[in-house]
N, C-alpha and C positions, 0 to 999 in steps of 0.2 A: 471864343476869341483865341487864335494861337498866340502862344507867348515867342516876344519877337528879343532880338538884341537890341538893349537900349543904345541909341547914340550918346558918347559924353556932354552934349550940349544939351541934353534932354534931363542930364541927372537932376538939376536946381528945380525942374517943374515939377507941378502935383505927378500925383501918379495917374489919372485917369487921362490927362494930358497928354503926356509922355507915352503912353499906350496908344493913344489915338493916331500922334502924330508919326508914332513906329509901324502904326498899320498902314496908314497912309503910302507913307516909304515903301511899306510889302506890296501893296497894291501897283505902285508906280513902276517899281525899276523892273525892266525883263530882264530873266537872267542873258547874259551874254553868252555861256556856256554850253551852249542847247543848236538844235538849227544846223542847214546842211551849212552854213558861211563858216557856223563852229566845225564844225566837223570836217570841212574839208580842208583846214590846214595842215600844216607837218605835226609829229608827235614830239619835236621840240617846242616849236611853237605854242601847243596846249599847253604842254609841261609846264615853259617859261611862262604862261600867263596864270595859271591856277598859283603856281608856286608866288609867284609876284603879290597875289591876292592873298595867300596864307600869310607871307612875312609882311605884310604890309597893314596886317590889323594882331597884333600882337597880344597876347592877355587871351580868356576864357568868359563867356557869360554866364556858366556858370552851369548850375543845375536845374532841370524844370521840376516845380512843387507835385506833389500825387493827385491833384487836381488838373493841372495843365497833362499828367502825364496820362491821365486817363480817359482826353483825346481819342488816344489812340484806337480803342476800343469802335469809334466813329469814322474812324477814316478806312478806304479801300485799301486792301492790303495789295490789292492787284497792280497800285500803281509803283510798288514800289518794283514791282519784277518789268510792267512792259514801258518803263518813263526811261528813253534812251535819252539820257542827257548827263552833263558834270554838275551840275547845280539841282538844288531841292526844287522839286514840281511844285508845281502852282497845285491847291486842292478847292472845294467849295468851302464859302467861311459865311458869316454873317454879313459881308461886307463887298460880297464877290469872291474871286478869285483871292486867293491869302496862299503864301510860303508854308510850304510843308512845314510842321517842326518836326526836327529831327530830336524823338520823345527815348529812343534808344543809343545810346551809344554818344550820348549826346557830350560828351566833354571828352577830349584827347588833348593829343598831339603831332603833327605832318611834316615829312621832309620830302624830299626826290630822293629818288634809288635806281637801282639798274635791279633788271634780272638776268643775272651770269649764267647762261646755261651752260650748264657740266656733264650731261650727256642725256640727250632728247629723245633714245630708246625709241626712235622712229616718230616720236608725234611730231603733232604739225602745228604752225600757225605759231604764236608767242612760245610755243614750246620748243620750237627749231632755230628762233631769230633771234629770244632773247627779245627786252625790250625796257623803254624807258617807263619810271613809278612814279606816282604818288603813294606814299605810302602815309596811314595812317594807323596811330595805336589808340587804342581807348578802355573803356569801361562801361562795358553793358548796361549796370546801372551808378548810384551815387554806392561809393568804397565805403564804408563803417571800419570803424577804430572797434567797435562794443558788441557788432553781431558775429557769428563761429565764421559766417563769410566775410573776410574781407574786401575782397576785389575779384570781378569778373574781367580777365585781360582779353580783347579781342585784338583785331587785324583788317584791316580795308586798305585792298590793294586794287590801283589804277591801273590798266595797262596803256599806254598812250600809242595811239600807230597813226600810222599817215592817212589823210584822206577820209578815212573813216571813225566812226562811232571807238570810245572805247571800250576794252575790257574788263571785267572787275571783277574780282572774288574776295573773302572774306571767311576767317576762322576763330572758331573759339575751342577752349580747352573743354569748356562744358556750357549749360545754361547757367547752371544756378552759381558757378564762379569757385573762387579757391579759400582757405584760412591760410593766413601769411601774406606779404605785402609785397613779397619780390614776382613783377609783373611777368619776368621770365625766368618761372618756376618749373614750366610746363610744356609741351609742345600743343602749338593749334592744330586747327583742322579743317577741311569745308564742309567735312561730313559732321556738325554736333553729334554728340551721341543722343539720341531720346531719353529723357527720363523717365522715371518710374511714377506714376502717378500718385502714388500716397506717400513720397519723397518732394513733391513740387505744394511750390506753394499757390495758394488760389489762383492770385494775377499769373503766376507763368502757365497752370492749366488754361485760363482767360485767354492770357497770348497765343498761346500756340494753335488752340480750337479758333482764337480767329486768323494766325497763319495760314490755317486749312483751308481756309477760304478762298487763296491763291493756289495751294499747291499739296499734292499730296502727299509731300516729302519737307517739309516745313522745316525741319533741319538740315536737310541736303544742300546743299548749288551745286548747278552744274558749271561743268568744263568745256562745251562744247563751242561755246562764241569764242574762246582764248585760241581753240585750235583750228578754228575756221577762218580767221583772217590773220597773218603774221606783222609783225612790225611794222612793215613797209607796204600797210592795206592789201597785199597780195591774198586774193579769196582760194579757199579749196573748197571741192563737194564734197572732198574724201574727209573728214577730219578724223583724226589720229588722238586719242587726250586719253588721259586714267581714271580710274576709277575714283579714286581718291586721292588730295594732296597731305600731307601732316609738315608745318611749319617747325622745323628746331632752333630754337635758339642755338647761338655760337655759346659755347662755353665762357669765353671772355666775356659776353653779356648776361652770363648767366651767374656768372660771380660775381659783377658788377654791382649786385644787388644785395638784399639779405629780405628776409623776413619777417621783419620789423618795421613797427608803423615808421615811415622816415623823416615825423614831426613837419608836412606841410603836405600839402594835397598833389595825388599820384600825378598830375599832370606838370607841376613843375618838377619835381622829382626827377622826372623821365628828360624834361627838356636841360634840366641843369648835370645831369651825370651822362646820361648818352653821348660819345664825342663824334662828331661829322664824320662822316667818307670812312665808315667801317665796314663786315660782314654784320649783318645781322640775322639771318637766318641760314639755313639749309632748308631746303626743298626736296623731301621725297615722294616719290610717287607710286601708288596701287595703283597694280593693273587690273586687277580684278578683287571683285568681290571674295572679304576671307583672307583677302593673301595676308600674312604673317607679316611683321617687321623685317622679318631677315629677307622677305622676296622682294621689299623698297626698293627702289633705284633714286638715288640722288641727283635729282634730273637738274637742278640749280642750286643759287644761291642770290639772296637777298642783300646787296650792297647798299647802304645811304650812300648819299654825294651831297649832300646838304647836311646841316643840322635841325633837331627838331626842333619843333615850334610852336607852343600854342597860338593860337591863333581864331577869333570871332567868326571867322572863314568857314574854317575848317570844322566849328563845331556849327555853325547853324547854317551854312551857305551850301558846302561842296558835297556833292549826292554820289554814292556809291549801287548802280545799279544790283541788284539780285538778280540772280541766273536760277532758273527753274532745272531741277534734276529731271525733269520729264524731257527736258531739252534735248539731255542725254540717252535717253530713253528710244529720243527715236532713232539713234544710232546703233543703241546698246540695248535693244530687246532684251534679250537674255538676262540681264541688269536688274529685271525690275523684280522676279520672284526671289534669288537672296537678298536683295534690299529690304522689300517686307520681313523678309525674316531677321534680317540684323536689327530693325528699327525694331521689334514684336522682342525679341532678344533681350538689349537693350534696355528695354522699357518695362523689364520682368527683374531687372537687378537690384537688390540692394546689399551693399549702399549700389548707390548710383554707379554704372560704367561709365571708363575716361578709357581711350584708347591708351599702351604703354609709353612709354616716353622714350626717345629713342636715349642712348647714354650720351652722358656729358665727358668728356674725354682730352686729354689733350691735345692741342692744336696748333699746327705752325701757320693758321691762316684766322 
């Protein structure tokens, strides 16, 4: 049985009740967010209605128990790379058709953004237009106050464009997360780095062997859908895209924070100190495999235009497709033997490799 978002009216009922009539609900509503009617409107138009749906259910459901969360282990991993839609897939349940839970990453918080491109080094598609976000931040899994990891920070980013499906990437610092509490401590990435095996703990060897099960690059995403259609739906056959992205925090938000538990859980945290219509990131981009920090190019930057939000939405409703690095591959043959080797690399280190951090420096923006 997935574990679903209780409705307020359901709290005074038993519990098996309240479960039932929550499945009920999963079973009934289709998502709206799916479908060429969705998809073919303007990339304002999406924006404005996911965003509508975030600030519109406010608060967190909270965390799923290790029981709910080992699901996952049963579900196809496939659907999470080929379900073209903004909303959690329907999967098979006990009961029919039931709401993916989203068993990863499951508790954040989501605003709208822009992406400021600052110079597009030739790519194409969101990487030449620039385009409107959702953006969301989270936590891989539940933060601990008592174990040496504190918090795992990631990143799910929407690209919203006209007409068509959108696009979406996602980065972390690592898998297994950071000690210290300040979320932007570290630069993301779309590339995870692999971990080393006798560094991972059982369940993330678990997860990852069944990642493999979609892809052969299970920490990778590709870039290739971002730069095959631009903001305005316009398609290319040529796509143009890099190798790698690495998200920086703005220094301003990078101070913003500390390292220290911040006496209430990372999601309001983030929602009550983060202030609206900032930078929040830099965007650099690898062009090729190996290339060094200093050969980056800082192709954007990451702007809110809202404030962030927890939001019932956001953490059980709103679907962040995966992009398979093979996707890439078929552009980027050459790609695929130093990939093997940087994953094989990688996955030989201890401690565990984190790509470097680009520096945090002073800033007039």
């Amino acid at each position: 049985l997935s574990a679903r978002t209780t409705h307020p009216s359901m709290r005074s009922m038993n519990l098996p009740l309240a479960l039932a009539l929550s499945l009920i609900l999963s079973l009934a509503i289709a998502c709206p967010f799916a479908g060429s009617g969705w998809q073919s409107a303007s990339a304002k138009a999406k924006q404005g209605a996911l965003q509508s749906n975030v600030t519109n259910t406010p608060g967190s459901p909270g965390w799923y128990n290790q029981l709910q969360i080992a699901q996952i282990f049963l579900e196809d991993m496939n659907t999470s790379f080929d379900t073209v839609a903004d909303c959690m897939p329907k999967q098979s349940g006990l009961f029919g058709k039931e709401t993916r839970p989203k068993l990863i990453h499951s508790v954040g918080v989501s605003a709208t953004a822009k992406w400021v491109v600052k110079d597009n080094s030739g790519f194409t598609g969101v990487f030449k237009t620039g385009a409107d976000l959702i953006v969301r931040l989270s936590a891989a899994k539940q933060p601990s106050q008592t174990d040496k990891i504190n918090i795992a920070p990631g990143i799910s980013i929407k690209f919203l464009r006209d007409g068509v499906h959108s696009g979406n990437t996602m980065g972390l610092w690592t898998l297994a997360g950071q000690s210290g509490w300040n979320f932007f401590e570290h630069d993301l990435t779309n590339h995870v780095p692999a971990i080393n095996p006798s560094l991972a703990s059982s369940a993330e060897d678990l997860l990852l062997a069944h990642f493999l099960s979609a892809s052969a690059f299970p920490t990778f995403l590709g870039l290739a859908d971002l730069a095959s259609i631009d903001a305005n739906g316009v398609t290319t056959g040529s796509p143009n895209f890099p190798f790698r992205l690495q998200f920086h925090p703005t220094t301003a938000l990078h101070n913003m924070f500390d390292s220290n538990y911040p006496g209430k859980p990372f999601e309001i945290h983030l929602a009550e100190t983060i202030p609206a219509n900032i930078p929040l990131y830099h965007v650099y981009a690898f062009k090729a495999p190996n290339d060094p920090n200093s050969a980056a190019v800082h192709i954007a930057d990451i702007t809110s235009t809202s404030a962030f939000t927890t939001s019932s939405f956001g953490d059980r409703e709103m679907f962040f497709q995966h992009t398979r690095f093979e996707d890439d591959l078929k552009f980027q043959p050459s790609w695929e033997a130093p990939s093997k080797s940087i994953v094989l690399k990688q996955s030989q280190q201890d401690p565990a490799y984190t790509f470097p951090d680009f520096p945090f420096t002073n800033e007039t923006h």
